[in-house]
N, C-alpha and C positions, 0 to 999 in steps of 0.2 A: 371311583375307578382305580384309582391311585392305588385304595390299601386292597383292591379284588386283583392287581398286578403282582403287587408283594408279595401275596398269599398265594399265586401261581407260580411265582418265579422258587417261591419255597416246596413249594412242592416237588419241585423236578429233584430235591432231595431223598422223597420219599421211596423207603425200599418197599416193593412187593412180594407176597408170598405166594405160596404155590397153591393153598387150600382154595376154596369153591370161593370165598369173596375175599379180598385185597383189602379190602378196612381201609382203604383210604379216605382219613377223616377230615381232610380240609376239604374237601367238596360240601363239606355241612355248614360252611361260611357262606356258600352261596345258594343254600336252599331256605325257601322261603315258605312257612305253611300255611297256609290259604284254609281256614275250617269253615264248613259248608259249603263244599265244591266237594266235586258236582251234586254232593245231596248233603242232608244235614246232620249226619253222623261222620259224612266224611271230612278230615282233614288233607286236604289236598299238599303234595309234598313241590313246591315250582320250583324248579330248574333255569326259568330262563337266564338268572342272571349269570351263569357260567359260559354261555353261549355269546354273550356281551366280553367277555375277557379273552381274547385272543391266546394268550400264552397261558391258562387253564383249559381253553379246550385242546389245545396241541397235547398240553400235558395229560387230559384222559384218553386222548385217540395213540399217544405213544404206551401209557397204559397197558391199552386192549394187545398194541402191537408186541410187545417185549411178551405178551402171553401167550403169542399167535404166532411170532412171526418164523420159528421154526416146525411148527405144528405141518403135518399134511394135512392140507385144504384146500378144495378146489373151488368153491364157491363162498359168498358171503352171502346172505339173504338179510335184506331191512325186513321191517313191518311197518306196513303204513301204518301212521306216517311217520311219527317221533323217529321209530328205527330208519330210518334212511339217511337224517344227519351224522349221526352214529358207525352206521354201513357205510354209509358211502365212502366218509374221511376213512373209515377202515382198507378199504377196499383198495383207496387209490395209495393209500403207505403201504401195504403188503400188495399191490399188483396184483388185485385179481377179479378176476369176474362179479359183480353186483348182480342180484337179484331182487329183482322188487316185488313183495307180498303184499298185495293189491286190495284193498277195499273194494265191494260190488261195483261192477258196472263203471270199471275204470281202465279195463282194459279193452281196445277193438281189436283186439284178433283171437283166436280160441283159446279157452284157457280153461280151467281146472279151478273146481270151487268147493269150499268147506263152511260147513254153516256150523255156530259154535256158538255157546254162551261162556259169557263173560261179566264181572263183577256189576256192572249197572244196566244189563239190559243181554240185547242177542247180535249178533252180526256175523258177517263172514268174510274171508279171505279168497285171492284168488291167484292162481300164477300161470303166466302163460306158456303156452303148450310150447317145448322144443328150447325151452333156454335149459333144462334139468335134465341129466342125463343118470342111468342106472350107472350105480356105482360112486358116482357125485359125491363128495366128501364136504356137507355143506355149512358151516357156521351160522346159528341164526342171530341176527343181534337187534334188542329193543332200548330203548329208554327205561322202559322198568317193568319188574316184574311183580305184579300183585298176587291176583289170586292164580294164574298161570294157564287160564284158559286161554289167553291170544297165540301164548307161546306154544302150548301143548296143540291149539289145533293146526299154526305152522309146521307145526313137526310131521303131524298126521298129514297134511297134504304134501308136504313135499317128500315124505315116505311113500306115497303112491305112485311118484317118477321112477321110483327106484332107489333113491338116493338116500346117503347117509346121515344123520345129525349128528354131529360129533359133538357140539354143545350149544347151549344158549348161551349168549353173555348179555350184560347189560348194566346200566349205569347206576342204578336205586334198584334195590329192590328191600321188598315189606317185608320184613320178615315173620308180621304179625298173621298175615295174610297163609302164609306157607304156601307158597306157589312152587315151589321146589317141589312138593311132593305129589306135584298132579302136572309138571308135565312131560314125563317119560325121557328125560333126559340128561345128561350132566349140565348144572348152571355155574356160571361164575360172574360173581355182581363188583363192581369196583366200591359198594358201600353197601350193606346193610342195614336199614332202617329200622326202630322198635317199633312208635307210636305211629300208629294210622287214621284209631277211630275216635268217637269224638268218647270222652267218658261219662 
């Protein structure tokens, strides 16, 4: 825990740039690859032990903030579920509205559903009715971005309020996977990843 401190406290050195990902390379200290998860080509990229270091996660949610925090936005939107740790700390440092993009059958009151494929199977998204409003200037933010189907069918549903997506952000993303080019939006990743699959 000691040297996962140092390595965040070093961090807060790190300048960002303006381009689609931030290359912030000490977040690579605390990813762990996991191969065959969840199948046996995949190398699974884990994250949690950043989420264990206090002053590493401050340091990617001020990150997201310094890229954000003059930007017009009215909304933040997680993705269940990963994107909610992410949004949410976002949300309450730049003061604004959360929305939560919902897994099936997780919301009780009426909502708005998109059904999507995505890199190991199908699923769908859901948001509820009356938190989105036409015009909505909405930020979507996940944990990572692969193939880009979670993100891209976010987009597509919360375009159906009315509402704007001004970009995707997120914490890894694959860029072997090229999810950037399937989901209709500007992305910006705080790291960019090569290796995914297994060889």
């Amino acid at each position: 825990m000691l040297k996962q401190t140092l390595i965040g406290l070093a961090a807060w050195t790190h300048l960002f740039g303006a381009s689609g990902t931030a290359e912030c390379t000490w977040i690579k200290n605390y990813i762990v690859p996991v191969p065959h998860f969840p199948r046996d080509d995949i190398i699974f990229q884990c994250y949690t032990d950043i989420l264990l270091d206090p002053v590493a996660f401050q340091r990617i949610i001020q990150a997201f903030a310094e890229r954000y925090r003059d930007q017009e936005i009215d909304v933040i939107a997680g993705l269940d579920a990963r994107g909610f740790i992410f949004g949410g700390a976002l949300a309450y440092e730049l003061k604004k509205p959360f929305v939560m993009v919902r897994k099936p059958d997780k919301l009780p009151r009426k909502s708005e559903r998109i059904d999507y494929e995505l890199q190991y199977g199908k699923n769908s998204f859901e948001i509820e009715v009356g938190l989105l409003k036409e015009g909505d200037r909405v930020l979507i933010i996940d944990d990572v971005l692969a193939t880009g189907g979670s993100a891209r069918a976010a987009s597509d549903l919360i375009k159906r309020f009315g509402a704007e997506v001004i970009e995707i952000a997120c914490l890894l993303e694959l860029k072997a996977l090229n999810g950037r080019a399937a989901v209709g939006a500007p992305v910006y990743s705080l790291l960019a990843l090569e290796a995914q699959v297994m060889q």
